[in-house]
C-alpha positions in Angstrom: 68.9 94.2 99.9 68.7 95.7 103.4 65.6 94.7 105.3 64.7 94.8 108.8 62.9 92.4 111.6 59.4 91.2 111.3 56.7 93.8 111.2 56.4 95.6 114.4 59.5 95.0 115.8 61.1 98.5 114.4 60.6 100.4 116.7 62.3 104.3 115.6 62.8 107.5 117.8 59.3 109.3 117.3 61.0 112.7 115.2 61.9 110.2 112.6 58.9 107.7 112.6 56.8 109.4 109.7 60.5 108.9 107.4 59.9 104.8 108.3 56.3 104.4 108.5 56.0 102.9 104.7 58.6 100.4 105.5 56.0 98.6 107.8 54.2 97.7 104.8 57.4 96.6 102.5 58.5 94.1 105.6 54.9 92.8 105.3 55.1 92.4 101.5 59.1 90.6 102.1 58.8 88.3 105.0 55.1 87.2 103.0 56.7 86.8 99.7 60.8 86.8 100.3 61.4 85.4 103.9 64.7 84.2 102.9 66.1 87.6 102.3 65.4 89.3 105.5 68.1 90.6 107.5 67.4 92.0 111.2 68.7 95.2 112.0 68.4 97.2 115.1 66.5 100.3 114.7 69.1 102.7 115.0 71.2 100.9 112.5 68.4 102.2 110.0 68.2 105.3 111.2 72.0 105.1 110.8 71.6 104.7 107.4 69.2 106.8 106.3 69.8 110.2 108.3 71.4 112.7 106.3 74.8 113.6 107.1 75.7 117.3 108.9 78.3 119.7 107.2 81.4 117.9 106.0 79.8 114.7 107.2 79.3 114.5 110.4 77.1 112.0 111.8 74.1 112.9 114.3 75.6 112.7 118.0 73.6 109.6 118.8 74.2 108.2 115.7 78.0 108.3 116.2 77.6 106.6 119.7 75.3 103.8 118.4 78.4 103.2 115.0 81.2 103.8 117.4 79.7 100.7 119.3 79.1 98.9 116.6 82.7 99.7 115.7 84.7 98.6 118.9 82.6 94.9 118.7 83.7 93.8 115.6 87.8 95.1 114.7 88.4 95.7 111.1 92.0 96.1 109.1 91.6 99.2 107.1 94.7 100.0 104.5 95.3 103.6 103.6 97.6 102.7 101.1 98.4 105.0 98.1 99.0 103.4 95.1 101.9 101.3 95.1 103.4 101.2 98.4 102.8 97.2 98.9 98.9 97.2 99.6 98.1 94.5 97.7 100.5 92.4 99.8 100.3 93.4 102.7 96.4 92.9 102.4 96.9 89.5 100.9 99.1 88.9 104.3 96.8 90.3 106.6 93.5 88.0 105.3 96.1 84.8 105.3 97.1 85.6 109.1 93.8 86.5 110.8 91.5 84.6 108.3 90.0 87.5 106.8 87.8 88.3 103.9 89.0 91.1 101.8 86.1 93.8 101.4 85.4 96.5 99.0 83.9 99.2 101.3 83.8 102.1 99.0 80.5 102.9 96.8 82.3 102.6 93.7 85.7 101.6 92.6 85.4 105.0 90.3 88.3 106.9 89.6 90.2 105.2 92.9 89.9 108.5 95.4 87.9 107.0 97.8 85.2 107.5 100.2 83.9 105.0 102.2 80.0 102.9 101.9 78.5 103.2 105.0 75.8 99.8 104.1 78.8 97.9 103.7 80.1 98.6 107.4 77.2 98.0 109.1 76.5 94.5 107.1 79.9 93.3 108.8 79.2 95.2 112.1 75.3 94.2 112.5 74.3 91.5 110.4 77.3 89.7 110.9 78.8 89.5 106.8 81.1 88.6 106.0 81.8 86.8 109.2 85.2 86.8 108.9 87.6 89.4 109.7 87.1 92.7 108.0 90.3 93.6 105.3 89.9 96.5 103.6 92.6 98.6 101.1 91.6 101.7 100.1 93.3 105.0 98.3 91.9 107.3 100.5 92.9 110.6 102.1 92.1 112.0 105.2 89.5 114.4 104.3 87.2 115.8 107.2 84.0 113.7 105.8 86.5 110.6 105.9 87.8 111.4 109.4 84.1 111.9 110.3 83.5 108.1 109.4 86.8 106.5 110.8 86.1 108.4 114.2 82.3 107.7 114.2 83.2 104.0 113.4 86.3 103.4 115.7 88.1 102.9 112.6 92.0 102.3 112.8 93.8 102.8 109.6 97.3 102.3 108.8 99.4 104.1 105.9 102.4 103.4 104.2 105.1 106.1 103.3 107.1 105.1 100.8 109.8 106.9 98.6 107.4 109.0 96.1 109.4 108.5 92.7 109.5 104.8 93.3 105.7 104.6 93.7 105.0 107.1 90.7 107.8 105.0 88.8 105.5 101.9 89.5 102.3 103.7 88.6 104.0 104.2 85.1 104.6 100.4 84.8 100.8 100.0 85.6 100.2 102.3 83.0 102.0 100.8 80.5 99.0 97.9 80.1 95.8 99.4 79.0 96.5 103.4 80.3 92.7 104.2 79.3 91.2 101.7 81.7 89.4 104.2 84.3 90.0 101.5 87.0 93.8 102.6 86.6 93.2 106.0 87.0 93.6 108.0 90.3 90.8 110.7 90.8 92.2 112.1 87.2 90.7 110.7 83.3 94.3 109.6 81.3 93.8 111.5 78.2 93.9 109.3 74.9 96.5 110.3 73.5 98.5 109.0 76.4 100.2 105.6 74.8 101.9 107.9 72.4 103.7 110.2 74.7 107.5 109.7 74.7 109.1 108.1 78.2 110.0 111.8 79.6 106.3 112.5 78.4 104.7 110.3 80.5 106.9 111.2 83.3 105.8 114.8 83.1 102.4 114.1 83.3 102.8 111.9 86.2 104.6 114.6 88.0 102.1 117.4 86.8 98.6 115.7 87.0 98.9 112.2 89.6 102.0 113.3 92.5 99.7 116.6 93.1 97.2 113.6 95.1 100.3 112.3 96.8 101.3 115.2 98.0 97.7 115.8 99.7 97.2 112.5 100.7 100.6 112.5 103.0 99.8 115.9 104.5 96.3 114.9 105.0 96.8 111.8 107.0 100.2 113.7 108.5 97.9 116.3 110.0 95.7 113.4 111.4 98.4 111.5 112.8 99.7 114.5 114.5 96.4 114.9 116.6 95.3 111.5 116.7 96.5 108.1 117.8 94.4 105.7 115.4 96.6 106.7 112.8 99.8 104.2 112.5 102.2 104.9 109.9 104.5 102.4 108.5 107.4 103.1 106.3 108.4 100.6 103.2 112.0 100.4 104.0 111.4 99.1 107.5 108.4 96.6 105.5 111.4 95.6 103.2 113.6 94.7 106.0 111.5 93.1 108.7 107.9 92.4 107.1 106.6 90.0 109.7 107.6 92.4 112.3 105.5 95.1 110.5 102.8 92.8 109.7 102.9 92.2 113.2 102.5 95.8 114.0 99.5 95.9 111.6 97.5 93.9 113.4 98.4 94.9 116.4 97.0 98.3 115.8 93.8 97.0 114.0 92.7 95.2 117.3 93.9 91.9 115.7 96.6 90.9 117.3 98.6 87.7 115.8 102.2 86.0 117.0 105.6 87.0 115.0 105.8 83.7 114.1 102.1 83.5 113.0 102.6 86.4 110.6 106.3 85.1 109.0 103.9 82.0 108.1 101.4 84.4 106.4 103.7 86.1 104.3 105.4 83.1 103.5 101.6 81.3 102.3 101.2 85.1 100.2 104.2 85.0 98.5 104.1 81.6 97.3 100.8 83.0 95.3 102.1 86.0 93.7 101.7 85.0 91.1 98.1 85.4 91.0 98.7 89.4 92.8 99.8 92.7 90.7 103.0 93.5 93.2 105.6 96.2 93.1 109.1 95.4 91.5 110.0 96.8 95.7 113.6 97.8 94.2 114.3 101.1 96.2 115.8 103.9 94.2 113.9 103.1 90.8 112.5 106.4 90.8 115.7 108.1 90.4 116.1 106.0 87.1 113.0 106.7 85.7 112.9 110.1 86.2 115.0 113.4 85.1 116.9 115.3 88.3 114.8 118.0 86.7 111.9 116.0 87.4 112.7 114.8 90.9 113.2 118.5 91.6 110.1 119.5 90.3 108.5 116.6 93.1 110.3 118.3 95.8 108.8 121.5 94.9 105.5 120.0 94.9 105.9 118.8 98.0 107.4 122.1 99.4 104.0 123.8 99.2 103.2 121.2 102.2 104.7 122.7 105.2 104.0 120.3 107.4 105.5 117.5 105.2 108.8 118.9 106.2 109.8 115.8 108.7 108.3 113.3 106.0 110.4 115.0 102.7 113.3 112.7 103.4 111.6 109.5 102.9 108.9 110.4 100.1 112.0 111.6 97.9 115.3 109.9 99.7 118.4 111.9 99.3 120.8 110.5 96.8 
């Protein structure tokens, strides 16, 4: 529960006081009857949270300046990962290197497109929880309402391009345990009569009904990239070959900086638990195993009808 400082401290800009006026009476009632479970917020960290959004969500000017500063106190490591591209590692790496708590900031786990939970942000950024560092790993794309929040926030994500067969060929695997589980699904329902479809089957329906969000996820956060610096993008193959070095990078970027030699040690400490982690098979080429040529052409197509994926083509389907 969110609640505020004692009675009378709330103090909220006078075109919005009528909104709050009946929370003077519920702090009365809580700190009488619930003292443990008050939480001080400022007043525009309310307001914050119950101002309704503008078109597309933007925030209210002064809104935005109050989150943004909120944002650059406290740094945060927000993964943009889609599914399968080493998220779950790298997340697990991150937490062990900077001492972080890993942090579901969406509303709802839902069908896995996500949007972010604007309460949970301002419980790490105002009220101090969790007090560790921040780790977040999200399947997001870089819609305008989610740009909106990263740039009202000071929010730095990172996001991984990796070869698009060899994700989709480890999104089958996944699939192959309980396919009707919505927590597996991505922003789609698997229809039921999905565990009898033949191996080419499934493939197909991949390529017709999940890569269509891969392909707008990559152009989104390539457009964002393009005119905006708090966009790093890291690529799997250079993970694969140097991953303290990229781990490294991560942090750098997220405003929580950590030695070489500090990260190695991290990735060592995660490894040595993966046991307990769902991780990618990380064999590069997979992809072209699992699927047809047929199919892999019917990818690049898809891909084609994203013009500004043209410098990215090359490594979301490799050349043979």
């Amino acid at each position: 529960m969110l609640l505020f400082r004692r009675p009378g401290a709330l103090q909220l800009r006078k075109r919005n006081w009528e909104k709050f006026q009946w929370w003077t009476l519920i702090e009365a009632l809580i700190h009488r009857f619930f003292p443990f479970m008050s939480i001080p917020f400022e007043a525009e960290t309310v307001e914050a949270v119950f101002t309704p959004l503008l078109g597309d969500g933007v925030f209210d000017p002064d809104i935005a300046k109050h989150l943004g500063e909120l944002g650059q106190a406290r740094p945060c490591v927000v993964l943009a990962f889609p599914p399968k591209a080493a998220g779950t590692y790298l997340r697990s790496a991150a937490i062990a290197a900077v001492g972080g708590q890993l942090v579901r900031t969406v509303h709802a786990q839902g069908g896995r497109d996500a949007t972010f939970y604007l309460p949970t942000f301002l419980l790490y950024y105002a009220a101090g929880i969790p007090a560790r560092p921040l780790v977040t790993h999200v399947h997001m794309q870089a819609l305008a309402a989610n740009r909106h929040f990263i740039e009202a926030l000071e929010l730095r994500p990172v996001v991984m391009i990796r070869s698009l067969p060899d994700m989709l060929a480890s999104y089958l695997d996944e699939l192959e345990d309980q396919p009707l589980r919505p927590d597996k699904w991505l922003n789609i329902k698997v229809p039921d009569s999905y565990p009898g479809f033949t191996a080419e089957q499934k493939g197909d329906f991949v390529i017709e009904m999940i890569a269509p969000w891969y392909a707008s996820f990559f152009s989104t956060w390539h457009d964002y990239a393009a005119t905006d610096e708090r966009v790093l993008f890291l690529h799997y193959d250079d993970f694969r070959a140097d991953p303290a070095g990229v781990l490294e990078r991560l942090l750098v970027h997220s405003r929580l900086p950590c030695s070489r030699e500090h990260c190695q040690a991290a990735l060592n400490e995660t490894w040595r638990e993966r046991a307990a982690f769902r991780y990618n098979q990380a064999v590069p080429g997979r992809g072209r195993k699992r699927f047809t040529p047929a199919q892999i052409e019917r990818l690049r197509r898809l891909l084609g009808y994203y013009a500004d994926l043209g410098p990215l083509v090359e490594r979301l389907i490799p050349p043979l």
